[in-house]
ROMAR-709316 format. One record per residue (C-alpha): x negated, y, z. Coordinates in steps of 0.2 Angstrom, whole numbers. Layout:
X | Y | Z
...
This chain:
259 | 5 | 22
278 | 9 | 24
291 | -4 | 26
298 | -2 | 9
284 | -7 | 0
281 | -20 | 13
296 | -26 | 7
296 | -26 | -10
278 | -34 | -9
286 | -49 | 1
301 | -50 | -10
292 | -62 | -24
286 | -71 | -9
303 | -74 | -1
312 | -79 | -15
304 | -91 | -25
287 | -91 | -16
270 | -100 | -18
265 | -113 | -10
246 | -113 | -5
239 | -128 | 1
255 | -138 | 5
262 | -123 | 15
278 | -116 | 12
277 | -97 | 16
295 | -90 | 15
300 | -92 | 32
285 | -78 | 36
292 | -66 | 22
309 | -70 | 28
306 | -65 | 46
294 | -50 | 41
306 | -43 | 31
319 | -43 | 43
310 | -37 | 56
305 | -24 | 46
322 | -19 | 41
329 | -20 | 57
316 | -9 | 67
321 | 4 | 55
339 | 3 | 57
337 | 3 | 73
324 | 18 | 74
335 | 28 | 60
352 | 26 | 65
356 | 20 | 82
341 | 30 | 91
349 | 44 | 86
365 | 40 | 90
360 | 35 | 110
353 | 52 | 110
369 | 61 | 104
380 | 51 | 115
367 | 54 | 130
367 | 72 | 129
385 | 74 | 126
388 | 64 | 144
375 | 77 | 151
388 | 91 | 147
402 | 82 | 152
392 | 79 | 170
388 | 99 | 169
404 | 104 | 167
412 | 91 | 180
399 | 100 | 192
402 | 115 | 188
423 | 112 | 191
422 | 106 | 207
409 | 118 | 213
423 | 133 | 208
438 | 120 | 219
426 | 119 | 232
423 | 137 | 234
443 | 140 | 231
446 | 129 | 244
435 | 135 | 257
441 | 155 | 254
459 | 147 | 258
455 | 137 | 271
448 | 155 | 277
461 | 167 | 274
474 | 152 | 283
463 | 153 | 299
460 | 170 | 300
């Protein structure tokens, strides 16, 4: 069962619902529907986007790394050729 046809199953019962035995049950469909809706946002779209940003942070790390590694180098070959 996907969440779009969860959805439009529960539509008829969130706006205008039945009442069975005295019991109001729009609250439910109201919740379960944005629960639904909102899982999938957040599964579809932001997700995605954590990931993106997290890998492009990881490149950023790599190539701060890989900078101060070369300065580090550079500065010991000077610090060398000054002593010697």
């Amino acid at each position: 069962m996907t969440a779009a046809t969860t959805i439009n199953g529960l539509s008829p019962l969130a706006f205008g619902g039945s009442k069975a035995a005295g019991i109001y049950y729009y609250p439910l469909a109201l919740t379960v529907m944005g629960g639904l809706m909102s899982s999938s946002i957040l599964t579809l779209l932001v997700l995605p986007l954590v990931n993106l940003f997290f890998e492009w942070l990881t490149e950023k790390a790599k190539t701060v790394w890989a900078l101060s590694g070369r300065r580090l180098a550079e500065a010991s070959v000077e610090a060398a050729e000054a002593a010697g």
